[in-house]
C-alpha positions in Angstrom: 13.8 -5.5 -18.1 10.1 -5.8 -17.0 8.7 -2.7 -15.2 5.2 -2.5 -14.3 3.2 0.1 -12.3 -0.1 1.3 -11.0 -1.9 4.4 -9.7 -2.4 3.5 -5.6 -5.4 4.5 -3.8 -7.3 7.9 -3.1 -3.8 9.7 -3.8 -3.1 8.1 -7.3 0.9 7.5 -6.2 2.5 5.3 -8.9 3.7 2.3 -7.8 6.2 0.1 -9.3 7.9 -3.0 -9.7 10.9 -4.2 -11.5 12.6 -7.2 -12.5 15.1 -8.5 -14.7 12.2 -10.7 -16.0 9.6 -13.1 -15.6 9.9 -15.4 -12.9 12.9 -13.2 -11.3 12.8 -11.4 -8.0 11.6 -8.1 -7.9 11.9 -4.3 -6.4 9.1 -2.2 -5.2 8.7 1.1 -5.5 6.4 3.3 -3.7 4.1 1.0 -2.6 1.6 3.5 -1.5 -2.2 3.9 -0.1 -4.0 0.2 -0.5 -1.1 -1.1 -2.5 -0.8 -4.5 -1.5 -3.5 -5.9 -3.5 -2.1 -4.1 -7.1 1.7 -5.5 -6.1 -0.2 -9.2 -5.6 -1.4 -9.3 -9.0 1.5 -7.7 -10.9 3.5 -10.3 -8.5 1.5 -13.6 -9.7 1.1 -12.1 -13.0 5.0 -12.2 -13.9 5.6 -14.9 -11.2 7.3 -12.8 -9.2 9.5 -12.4 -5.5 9.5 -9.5 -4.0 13.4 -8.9 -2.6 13.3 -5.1 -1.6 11.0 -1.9 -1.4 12.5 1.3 -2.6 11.0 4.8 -1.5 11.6 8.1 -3.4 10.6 10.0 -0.1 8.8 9.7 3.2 4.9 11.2 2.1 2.3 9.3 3.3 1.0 8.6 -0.2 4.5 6.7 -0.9 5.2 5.1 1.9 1.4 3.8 3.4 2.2 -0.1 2.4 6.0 -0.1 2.8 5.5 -1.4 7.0 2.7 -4.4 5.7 4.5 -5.0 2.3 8.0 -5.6 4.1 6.6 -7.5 6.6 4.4 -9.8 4.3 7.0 -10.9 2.3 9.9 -10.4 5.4 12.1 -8.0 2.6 13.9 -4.5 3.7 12.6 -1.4 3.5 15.1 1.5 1.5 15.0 5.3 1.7 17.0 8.6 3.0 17.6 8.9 6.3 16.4 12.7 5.9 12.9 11.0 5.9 13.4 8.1 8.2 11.0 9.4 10.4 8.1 9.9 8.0 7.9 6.2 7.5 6.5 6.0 11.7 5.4 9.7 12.1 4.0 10.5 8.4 1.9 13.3 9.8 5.7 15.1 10.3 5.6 15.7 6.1 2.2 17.5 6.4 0.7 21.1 7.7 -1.3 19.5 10.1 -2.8 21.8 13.1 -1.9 20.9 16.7 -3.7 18.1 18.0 -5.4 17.1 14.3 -5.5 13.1 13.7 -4.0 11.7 10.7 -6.7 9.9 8.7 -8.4 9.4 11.9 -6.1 8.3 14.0 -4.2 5.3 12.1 -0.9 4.6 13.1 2.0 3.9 11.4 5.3 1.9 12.0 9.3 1.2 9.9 9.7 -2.3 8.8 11.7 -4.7 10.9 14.8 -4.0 8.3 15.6 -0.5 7.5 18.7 0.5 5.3 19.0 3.9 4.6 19.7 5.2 1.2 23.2 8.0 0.2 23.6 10.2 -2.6 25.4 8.3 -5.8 25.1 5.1 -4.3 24.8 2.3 -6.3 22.2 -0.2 -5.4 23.0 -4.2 -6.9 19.3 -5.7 -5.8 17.4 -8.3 -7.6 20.0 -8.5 -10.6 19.4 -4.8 -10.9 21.6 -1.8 -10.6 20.3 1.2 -9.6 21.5 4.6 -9.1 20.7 6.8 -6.4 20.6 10.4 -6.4 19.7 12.8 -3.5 17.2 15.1 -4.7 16.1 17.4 -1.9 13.3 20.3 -2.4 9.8 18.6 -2.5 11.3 16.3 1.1 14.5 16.5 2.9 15.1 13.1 2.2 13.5 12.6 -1.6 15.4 10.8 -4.1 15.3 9.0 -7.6 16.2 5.8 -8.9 18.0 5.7 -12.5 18.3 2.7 -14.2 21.7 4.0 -16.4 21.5 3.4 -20.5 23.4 0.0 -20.6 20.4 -1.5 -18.7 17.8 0.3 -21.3 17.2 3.0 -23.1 17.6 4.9 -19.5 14.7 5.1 -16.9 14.6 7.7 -14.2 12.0 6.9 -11.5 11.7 10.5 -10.3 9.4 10.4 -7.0 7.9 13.7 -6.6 10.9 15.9 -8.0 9.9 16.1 -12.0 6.2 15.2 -13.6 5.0 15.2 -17.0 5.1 19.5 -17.0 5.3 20.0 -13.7 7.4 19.2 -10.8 7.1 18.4 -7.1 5.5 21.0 -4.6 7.7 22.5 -2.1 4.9 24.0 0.6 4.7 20.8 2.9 6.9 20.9 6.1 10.9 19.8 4.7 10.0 22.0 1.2 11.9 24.0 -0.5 11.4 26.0 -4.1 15.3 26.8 -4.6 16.1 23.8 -3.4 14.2 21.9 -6.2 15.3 24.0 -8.9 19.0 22.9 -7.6 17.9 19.3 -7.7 16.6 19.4 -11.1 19.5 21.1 -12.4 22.2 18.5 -11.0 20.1 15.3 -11.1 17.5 15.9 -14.4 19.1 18.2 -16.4 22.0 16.1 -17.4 20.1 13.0 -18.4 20.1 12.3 -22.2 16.6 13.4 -24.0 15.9 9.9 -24.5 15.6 9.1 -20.8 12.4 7.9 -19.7 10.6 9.3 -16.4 8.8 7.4 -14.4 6.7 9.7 -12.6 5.7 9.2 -8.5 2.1 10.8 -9.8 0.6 10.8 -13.7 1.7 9.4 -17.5 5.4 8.8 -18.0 7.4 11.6 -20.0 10.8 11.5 -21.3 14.2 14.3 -20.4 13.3 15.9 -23.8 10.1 16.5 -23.4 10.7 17.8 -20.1 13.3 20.0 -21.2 11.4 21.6 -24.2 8.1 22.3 -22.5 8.2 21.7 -18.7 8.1 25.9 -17.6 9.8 24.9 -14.4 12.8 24.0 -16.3 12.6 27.4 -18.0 16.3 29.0 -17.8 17.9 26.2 -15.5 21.0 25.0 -16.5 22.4 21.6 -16.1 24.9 21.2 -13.8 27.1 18.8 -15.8 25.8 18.4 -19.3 23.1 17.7 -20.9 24.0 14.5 -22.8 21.4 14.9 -25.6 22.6 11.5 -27.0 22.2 8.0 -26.1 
């Protein structure tokens, strides 16, 4: 499995790609602010072809490139259909004041090919599975990606829901605190220690690590585990 990311622009949202390997097609992941030219080299690095963009959720600092990165390379464009609309009306996911521009009045637009993402759907793209899980609190529509242990050691690209000792803010329009904490109990919580997370901001950190010293995760309770074992 080849995974390789980068902080995009001003907002520093981790973007990724993944591919079975070398010279394979590829997946996207939040390809964010002034991403294009980060995917290009990481793309003729690995001689790679883009086949799909994936979004955690609908935020402007994941979604920027998704319209001009789908149409580029004429590939679909994933995500919740709780966030749909953020991906042509990004200024929805933030406390803006009546009549104030969005980064001066750019506009946005969906890709020609849309496919909206469910919760424990399985997604068989690129010669990769992927499992989705609906993880509502920081959006409506967030979710994460989990590449299950047979594929690796298990990966968890988490969006904006769980960070390296911290997780996702829920004060932007579609946020909710309880809500998160509910997330994180059903969809972190029961991940084996030795899961990696792939973060949609900052280093990468694994379940354990989370689950030790994260003080969010102070006193939840998985809902169906944990699996402390690979």
């Amino acid at each position: 499995m080849l995974i390789a990311g980068f902080p995009a622009g001003s907002f520093a949202a981790n973007c990724y790609l993944l591919a079975a390997g070398p010279g394979e097609e590829c997946l996207i992941i939040d390809p964010g602010q002034d991403a294009e030219q980060g995917i290009e080299e990481i793309v003729r690095q690995y001689r790679l072809r883009p086949a799909a963009v994936l979004a955690t959720h609908g935020h402007i600092d994941h979604v920027w490139s998704v319209a001009p990165v789908c149409g580029a390379a004429n590939i679909p464009a994933y995500i919740h259909p709780d966030d749909r609309e953020l991906l042509s009306d990004p200024a929805k996911g933030l406390p803006l004041m009546p009549g104030q521009q969005l980064f001066g009045g750019l506009t946005f637009s969906e890709p020609a090919d849309v496919r909206e993402l469910t919760d424990g759907m399985t997604l068989d793209l690129a010669g990769i599975s992927l499992v989705v899980d609906h993880a509502p609190g920081h959006t409506q529509g967030s979710v994460t990606f989990r590449l299950p242990p047979a594929a690796d050691s298990g990966t968890l690209f988490s969006g904006d829901l769980l960070f390296a000792g911290s997780i996702g803010r829920t004060d932007l329009p579609g946020g909710d605190y309880d809500t998160i904490l509910t997330s994180l109990a059903r969809v972190c919580l029961p991940l084996a220690d030795e899961t990696v997370v792939l973060s949609g901001h900052g280093p990468q950190t694994t379940i354990g690590a989370e689950r030790a010293g994260n003080p969010f995760l102070a006193g939840l309770r998985p809902v169906t585990g944990p699996a402390r074992g690979l």
